[in-house]
N, C-alpha and C positions, 0 to 999 in steps of 0.2 A: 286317704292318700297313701300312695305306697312310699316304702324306704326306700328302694331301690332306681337308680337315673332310668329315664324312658328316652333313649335315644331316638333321635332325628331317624325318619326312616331316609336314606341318601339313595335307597337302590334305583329311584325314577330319575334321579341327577347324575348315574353313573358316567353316562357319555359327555356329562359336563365339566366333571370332577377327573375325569383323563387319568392320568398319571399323577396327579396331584398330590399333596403330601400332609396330612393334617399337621395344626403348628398349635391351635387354639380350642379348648374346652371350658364350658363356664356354666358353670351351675347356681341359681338365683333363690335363695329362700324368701319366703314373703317378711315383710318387713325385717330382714336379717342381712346376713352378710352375703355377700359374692365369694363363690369358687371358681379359681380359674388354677387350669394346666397348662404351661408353657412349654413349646420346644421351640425352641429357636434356631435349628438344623436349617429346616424347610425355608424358612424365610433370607438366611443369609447371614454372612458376617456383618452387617451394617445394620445396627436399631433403627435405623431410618426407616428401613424396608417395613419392617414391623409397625410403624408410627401410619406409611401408606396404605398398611394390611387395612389397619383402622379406620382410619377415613372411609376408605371403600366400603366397610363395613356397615359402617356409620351410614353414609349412604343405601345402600340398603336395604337398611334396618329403616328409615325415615322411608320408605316406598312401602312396606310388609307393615307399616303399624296404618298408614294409608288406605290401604286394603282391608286388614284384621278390624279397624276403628272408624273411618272414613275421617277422620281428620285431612286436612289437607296436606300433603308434603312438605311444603315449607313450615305448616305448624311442628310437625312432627320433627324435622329437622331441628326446626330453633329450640325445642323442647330439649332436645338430644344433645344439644349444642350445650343448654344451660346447666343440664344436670352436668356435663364434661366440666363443663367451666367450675363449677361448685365443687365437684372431687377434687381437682387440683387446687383449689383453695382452699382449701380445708378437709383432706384426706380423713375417710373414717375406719382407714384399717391401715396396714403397711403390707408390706411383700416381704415375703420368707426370705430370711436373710442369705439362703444357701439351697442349691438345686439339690435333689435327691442324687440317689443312686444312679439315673438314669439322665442326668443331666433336665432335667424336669423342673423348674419353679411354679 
């Protein structure tokens, strides 16, 4: 497996992605922790906007595991739903108490 991140190739989604502005990267080790790079530029002065980013996300992400696994969408949803539900319950890491240089958590 390599060291190195294997980016999404985006260049087929160019005309979808417009002007758009990336705000979110997340890097997943197997049974390890999550990385994630925040800007919150793109999205707005309000967390809320960020909270909808989500959701939409979340959505989907439960249509692509649909596809990827043939589960059905609602399974995949409520799947998605539960493991959410669980993090906030009992969080298994915290967020960097303070953005980088570049305004980045």
């Amino acid at each position: 497996m390599s060291d190195k991140p294997i980016p999404i190739d985006l260049r087929p989604h160019a005309a979808l992605i417009g002007n758009g502005r990336e705000f979110l990267r997340m890097w997943a080790q197997q049974d390890g922790p999550v990385t994630c790079f925040i800007n919150p530029i793109p999205v707005g002065p309000d967390p809320a906007a960020f909270g909808v980013a989500l959701v939409d996300a979340i959505r989907h992400a439960a249509k692509t595991w649909t596809k990827a696994t043939g589960i059905s969408e609602a399974q995949a949803l409520d799947r998605i739903w539960q493991g959410l539900d669980a993090e906030r319950a009992r969080p298994t890491d915290f967020v960097s108490p303070t953005p980088d240089k570049d305004g980045l958590i």
